[in-house]
N, C-alpha and C positions, 0 to 999 in steps of 0.2 A: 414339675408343674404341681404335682400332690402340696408342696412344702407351700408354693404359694399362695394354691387354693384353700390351705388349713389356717393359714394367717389371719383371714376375713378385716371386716372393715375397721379403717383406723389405727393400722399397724402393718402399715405400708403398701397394703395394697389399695385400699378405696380410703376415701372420706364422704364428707356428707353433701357432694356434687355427683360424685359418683353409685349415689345410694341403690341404684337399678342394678348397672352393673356390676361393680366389686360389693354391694349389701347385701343381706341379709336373704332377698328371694332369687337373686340370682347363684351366687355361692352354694347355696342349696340344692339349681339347676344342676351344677358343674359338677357336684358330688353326688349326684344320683337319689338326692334326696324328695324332692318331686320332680314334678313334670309341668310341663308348660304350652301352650299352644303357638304353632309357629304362624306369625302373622307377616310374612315379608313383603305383602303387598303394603303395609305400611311406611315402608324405608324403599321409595321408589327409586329405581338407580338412570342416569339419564347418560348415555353416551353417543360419540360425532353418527352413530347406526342408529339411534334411536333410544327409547325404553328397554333396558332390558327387561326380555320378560321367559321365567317369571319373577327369576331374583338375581341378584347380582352374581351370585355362587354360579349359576345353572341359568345360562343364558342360551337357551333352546332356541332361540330367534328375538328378533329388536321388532318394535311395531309404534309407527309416529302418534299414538294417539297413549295419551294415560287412562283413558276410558278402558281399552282391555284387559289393564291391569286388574283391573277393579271389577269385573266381571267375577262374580260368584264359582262359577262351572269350572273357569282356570283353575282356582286351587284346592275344588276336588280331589286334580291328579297327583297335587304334589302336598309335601310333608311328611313327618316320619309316619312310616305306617302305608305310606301310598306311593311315594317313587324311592327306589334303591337307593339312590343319589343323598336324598336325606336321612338316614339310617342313623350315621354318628355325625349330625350339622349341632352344632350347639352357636350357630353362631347370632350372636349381641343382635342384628338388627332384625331378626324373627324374632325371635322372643321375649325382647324388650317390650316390646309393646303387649303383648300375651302377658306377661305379667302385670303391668298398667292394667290394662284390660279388665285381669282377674283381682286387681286390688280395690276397684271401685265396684266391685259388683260381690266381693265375699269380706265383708266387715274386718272377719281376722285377720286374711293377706292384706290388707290396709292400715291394720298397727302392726303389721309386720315390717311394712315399707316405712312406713313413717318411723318407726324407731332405728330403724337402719339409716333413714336420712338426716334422723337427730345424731346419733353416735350411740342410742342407748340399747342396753342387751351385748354390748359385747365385753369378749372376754374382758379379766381386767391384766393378765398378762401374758405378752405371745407367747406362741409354743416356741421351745429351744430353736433357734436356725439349726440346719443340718449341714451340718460340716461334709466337706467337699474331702475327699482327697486328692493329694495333686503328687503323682509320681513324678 
């Protein structure tokens, strides 16, 4: 996973659809380089029991209404930092949007993204692949 998180965008892992995910502030996520706020109540999940809630990962119970999702007080409990459960979650549909989020609201994260979703700032050639050995 190292080899394909050190690739970054436009060299097989992301292009400029995928500028969130495989760009420039995500890649950065995955390598420990900042930090991000988990927003999962953004990426609501809907199944034949209802809304999971709170997130799709960590379905503590389903409730027919998307109104609770969305309640403030719920996600006090949860995120890293506040339920065990989220500790090591790096997953896309929290913190996608916590990057969004923090790209319209801090000038720099926003030529950050945006040149990640142009192609520009990156390397201009990947690092070696790492060879496999195969007994």
């Amino acid at each position: 996973m190292r080899a394909v998180i050190a690739v970054g965008p436009g060299r097989g892992v992301g292009d400029r659809c995928d500028a969130v995910q495989d760009g420039g502030p995500a890649l950065r996520l995955l390598r420990g380089e900042r930090d991000a706020p988990c927003q999962a109540w953004t990426n609501p999940t809907y199944t034949p029991l209802g809304w999971r809630k709170p997130c799709y990962l960590i379905a503590d119970e389903h409730t027919q209404t998307l109104d609770e999702l969305l309640e403030p007080e719920l996600w006090e409990n949860y995120g890293v930092g506040r339920d065990d459960r989220c500790a090591t979650c790096m997953m896309h549909s929290g913190f996608e949007s916590g990057m969004i989020q923090r790209a319209f609201t801090n000038p720099r994260e926003f030529v950050q993204l945006a040149k990640a979703y142009l192609g520009l700032g990156a390397a201009k050639e990947p690092p070696p692949t790492p060879q496999v050995a195969h007994d």
